[in-house]
MMTF fields as JSON, N, C-alpha, C and O atoms, coordinates in Angstrom:
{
  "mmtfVersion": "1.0.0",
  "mmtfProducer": "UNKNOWN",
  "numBonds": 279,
  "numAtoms": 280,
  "numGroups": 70,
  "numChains": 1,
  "numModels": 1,
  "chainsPerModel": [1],
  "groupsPerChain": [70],
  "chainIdList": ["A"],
  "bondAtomList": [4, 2, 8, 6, 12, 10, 16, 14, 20, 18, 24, 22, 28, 26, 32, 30, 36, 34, 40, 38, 44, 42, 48, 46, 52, 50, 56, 54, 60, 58, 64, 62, 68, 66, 72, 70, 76, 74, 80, 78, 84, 82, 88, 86, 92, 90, 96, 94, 100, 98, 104, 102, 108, 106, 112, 110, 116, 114, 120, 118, 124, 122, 128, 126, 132, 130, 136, 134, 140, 138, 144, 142, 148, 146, 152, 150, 156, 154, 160, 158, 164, 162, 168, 166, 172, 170, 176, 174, 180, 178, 184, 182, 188, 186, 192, 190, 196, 194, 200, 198, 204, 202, 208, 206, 212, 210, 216, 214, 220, 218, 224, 222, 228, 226, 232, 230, 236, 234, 240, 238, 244, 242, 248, 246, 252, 250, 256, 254, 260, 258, 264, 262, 268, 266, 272, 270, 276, 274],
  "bondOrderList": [1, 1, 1, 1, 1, 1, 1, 1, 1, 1, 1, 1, 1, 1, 1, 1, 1, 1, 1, 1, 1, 1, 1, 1, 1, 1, 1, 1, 1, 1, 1, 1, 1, 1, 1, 1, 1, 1, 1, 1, 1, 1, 1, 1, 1, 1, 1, 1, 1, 1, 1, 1, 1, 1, 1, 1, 1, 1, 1, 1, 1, 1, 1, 1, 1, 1, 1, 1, 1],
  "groupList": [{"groupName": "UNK", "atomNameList": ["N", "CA", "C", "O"], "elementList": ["N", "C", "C", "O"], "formalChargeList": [0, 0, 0, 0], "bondAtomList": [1, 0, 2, 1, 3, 2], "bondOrderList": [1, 1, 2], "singleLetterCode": "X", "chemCompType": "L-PEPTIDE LINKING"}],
  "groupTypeList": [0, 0, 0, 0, 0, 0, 0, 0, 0, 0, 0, 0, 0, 0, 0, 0, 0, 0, 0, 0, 0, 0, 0, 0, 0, 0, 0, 0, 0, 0, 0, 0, 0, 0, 0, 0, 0, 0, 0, 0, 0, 0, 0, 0, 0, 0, 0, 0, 0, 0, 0, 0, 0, 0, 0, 0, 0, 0, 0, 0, 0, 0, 0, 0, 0, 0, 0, 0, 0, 0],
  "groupIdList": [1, 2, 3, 4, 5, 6, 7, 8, 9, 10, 11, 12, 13, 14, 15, 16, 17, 18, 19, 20, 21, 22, 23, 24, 25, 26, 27, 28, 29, 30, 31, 32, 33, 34, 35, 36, 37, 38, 39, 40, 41, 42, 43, 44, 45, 46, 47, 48, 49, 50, 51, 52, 53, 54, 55, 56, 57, 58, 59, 60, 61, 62, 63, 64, 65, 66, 67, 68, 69, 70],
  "secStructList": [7, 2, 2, 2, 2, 2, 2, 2, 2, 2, 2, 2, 2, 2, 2, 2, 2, 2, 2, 1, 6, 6, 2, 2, 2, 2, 2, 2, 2, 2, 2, 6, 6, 2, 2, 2, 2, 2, 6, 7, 2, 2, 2, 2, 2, 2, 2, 2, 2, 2, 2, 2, 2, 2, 2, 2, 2, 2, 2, 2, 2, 2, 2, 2, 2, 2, 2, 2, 2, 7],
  "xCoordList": [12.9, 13.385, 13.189, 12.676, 13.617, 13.463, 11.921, 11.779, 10.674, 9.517, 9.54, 9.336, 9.689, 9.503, 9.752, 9.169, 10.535, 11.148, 10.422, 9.944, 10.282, 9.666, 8.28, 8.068, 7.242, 6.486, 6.431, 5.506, 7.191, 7.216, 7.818, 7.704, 8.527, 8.465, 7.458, 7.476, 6.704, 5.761, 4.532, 3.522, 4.525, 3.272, 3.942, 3.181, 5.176, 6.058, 5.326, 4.644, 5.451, 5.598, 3.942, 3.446, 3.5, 1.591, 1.259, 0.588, 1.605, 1.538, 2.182, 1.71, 3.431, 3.84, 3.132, 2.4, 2.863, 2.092, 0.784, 0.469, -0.103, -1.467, -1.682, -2.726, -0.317, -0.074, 0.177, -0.5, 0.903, 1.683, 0.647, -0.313, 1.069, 0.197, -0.095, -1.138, 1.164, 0.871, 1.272, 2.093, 0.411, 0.393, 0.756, 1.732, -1.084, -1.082, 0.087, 0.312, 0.553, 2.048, 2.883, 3.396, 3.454, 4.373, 4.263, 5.244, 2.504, 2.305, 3.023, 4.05, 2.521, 2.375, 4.425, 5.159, 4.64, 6.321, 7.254, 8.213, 6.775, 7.362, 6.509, 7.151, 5.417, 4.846, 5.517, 5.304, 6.411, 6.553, 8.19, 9.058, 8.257, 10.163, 10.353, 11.011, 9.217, 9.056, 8.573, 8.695, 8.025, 7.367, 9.051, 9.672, 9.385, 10.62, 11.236, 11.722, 11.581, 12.402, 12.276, 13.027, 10.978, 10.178, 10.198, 10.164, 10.246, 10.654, 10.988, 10.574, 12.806, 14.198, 14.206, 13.333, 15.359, 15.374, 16.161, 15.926, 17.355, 17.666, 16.765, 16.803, 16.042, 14.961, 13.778, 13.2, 13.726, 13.011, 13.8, 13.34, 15.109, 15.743, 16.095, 16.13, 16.335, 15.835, 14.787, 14.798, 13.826, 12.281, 12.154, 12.016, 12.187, 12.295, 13.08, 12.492, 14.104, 15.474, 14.928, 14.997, 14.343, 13.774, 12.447, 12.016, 11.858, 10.465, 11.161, 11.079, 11.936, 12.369, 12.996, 13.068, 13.369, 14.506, 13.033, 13.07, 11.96, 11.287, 10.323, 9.873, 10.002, 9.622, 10.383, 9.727, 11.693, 12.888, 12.459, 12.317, 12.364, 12.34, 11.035, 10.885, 10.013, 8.852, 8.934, 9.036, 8.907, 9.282, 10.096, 9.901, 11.286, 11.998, 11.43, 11.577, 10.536, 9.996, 8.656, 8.68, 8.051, 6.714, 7.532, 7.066, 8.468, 9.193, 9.459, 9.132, 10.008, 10.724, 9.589, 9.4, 8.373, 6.791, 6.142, 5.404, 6.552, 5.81, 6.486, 5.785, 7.713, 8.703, 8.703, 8.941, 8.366, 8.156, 7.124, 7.009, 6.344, 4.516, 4.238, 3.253, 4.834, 4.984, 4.973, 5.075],
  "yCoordList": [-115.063, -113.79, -113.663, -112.661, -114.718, -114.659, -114.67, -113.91, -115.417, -115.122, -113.457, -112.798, -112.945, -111.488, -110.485, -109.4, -110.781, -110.433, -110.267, -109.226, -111.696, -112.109, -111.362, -110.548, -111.617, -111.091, -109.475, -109.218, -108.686, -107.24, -106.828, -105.65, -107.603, -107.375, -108.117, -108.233, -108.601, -108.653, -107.669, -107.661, -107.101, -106.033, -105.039, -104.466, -104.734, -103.966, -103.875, -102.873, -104.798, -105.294, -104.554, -103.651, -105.4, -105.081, -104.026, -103.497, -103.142, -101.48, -100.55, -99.484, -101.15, -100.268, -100.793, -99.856, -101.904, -101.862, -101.267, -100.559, -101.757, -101.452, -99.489, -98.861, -98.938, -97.373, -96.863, -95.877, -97.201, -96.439, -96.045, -96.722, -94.659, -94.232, -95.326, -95.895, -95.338, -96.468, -97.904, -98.628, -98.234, -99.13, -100.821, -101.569, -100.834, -101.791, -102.192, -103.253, -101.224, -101.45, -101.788, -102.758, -101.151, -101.706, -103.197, -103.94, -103.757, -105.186, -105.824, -106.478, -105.65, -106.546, -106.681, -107.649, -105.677, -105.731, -106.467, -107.239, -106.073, -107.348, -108.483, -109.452, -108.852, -110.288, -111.022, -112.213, -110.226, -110.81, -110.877, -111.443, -110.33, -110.793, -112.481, -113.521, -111.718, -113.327, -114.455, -115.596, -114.216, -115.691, -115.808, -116.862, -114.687, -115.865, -116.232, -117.347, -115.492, -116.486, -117.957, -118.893, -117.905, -118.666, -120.065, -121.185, -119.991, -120.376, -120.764, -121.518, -120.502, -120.568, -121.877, -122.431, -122.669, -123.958, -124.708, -125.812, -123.69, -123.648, -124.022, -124.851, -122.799, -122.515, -124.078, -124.55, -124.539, -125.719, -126.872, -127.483, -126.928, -128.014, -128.072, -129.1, -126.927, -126.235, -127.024, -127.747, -126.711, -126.849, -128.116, -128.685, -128.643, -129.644, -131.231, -132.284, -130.975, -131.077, -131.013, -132.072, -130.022, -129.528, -130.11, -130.27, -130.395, -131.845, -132.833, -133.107, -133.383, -134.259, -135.019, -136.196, -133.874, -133.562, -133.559, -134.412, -132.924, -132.696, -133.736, -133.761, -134.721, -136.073, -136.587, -137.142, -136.741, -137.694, -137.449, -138.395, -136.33, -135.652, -135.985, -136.113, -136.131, -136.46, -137.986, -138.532, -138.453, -140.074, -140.684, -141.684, -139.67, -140.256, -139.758, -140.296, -138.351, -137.717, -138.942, -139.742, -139.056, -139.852, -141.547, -142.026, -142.053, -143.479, -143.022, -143.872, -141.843, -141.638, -141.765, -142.883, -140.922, -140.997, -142.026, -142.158, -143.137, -143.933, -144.529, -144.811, -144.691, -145.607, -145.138, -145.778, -143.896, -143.418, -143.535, -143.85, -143.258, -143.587, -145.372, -145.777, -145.97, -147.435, -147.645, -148.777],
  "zCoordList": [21.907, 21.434, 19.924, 19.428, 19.201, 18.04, 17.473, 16.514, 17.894, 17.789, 18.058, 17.038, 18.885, 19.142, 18.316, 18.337, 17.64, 16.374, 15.446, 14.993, 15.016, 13.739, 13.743, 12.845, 14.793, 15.582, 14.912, 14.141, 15.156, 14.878, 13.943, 13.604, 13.36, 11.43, 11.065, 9.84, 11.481, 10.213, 10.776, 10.072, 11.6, 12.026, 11.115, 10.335, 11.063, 11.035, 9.408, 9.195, 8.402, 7.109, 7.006, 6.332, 7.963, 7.08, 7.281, 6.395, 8.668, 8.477, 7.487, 7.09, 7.11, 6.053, 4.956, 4.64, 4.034, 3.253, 2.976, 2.018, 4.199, 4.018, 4.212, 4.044, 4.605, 5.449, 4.315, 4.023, 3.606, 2.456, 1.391, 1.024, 0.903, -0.039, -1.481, -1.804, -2.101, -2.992, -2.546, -3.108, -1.234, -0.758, -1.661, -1.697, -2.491, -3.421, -4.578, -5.16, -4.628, -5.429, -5.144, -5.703, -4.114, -3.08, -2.651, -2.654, -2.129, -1.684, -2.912, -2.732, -4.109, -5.285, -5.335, -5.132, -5.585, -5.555, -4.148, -4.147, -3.455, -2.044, -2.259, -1.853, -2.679, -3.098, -4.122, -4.349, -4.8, -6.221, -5.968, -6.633, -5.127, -4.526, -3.327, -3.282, -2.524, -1.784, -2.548, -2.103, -3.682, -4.117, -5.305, -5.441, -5.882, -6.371, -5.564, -5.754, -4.171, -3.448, -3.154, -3.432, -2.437, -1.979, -3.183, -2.672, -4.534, -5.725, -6.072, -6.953, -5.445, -5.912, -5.764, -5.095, -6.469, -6.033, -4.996, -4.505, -4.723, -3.634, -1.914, -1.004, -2.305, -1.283, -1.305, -0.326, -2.633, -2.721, -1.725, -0.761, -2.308, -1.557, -0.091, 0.585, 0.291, 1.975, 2.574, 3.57, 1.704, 2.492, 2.605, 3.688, 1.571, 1.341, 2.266, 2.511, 2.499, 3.592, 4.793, 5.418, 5.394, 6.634, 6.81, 7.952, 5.936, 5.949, 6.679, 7.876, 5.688, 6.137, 7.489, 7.842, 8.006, 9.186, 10.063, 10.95, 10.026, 10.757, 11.259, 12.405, 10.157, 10.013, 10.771, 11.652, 10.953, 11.202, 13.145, 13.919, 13.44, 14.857, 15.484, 16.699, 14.511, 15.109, 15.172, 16.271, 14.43, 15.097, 16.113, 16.804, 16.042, 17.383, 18.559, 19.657, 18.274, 19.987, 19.881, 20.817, 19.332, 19.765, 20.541, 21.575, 19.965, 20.057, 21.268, 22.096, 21.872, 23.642, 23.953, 24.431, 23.903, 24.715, 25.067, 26.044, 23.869, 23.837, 25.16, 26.132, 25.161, 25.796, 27.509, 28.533, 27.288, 28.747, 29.461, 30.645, 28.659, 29.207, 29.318, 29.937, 28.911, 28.692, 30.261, 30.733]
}
């Protein structure tokens, strides 16, 4: 559900940009809001965190596979 979503805001996002009369302005101004977010350091330590976590998940799913296929 949530893919579905995400999915149709961002069609949602590139039609109104690329649709809109002063389209290119508009991109540059929502580009320049997501990249400070994107930025923030907050948002660094997030991402960052969630590597990690994600690393952590892939080692334990490959260690069950291994152990099952064994």
């Amino acid at each position: 559900m949530s893919f579905r979503f995400l999915f149709i805001a961002v069609i949602a996002f590139v039609a109104y940009t690329f649709g809109a009369k002063a389209g290119h302005g508009r991109y540059k101004e929502i580009a320049s809001y997501f990249g400070s977010f994107w930025n923030d350091p907050q948002v660094k330590k997030a991402r960052k965190s969630a590597g990690k976590n994600v690393a952590k998940a892939r080692k334990v799913a490959a260690k069950k596979a291994r152990k099952r296929w064994s």
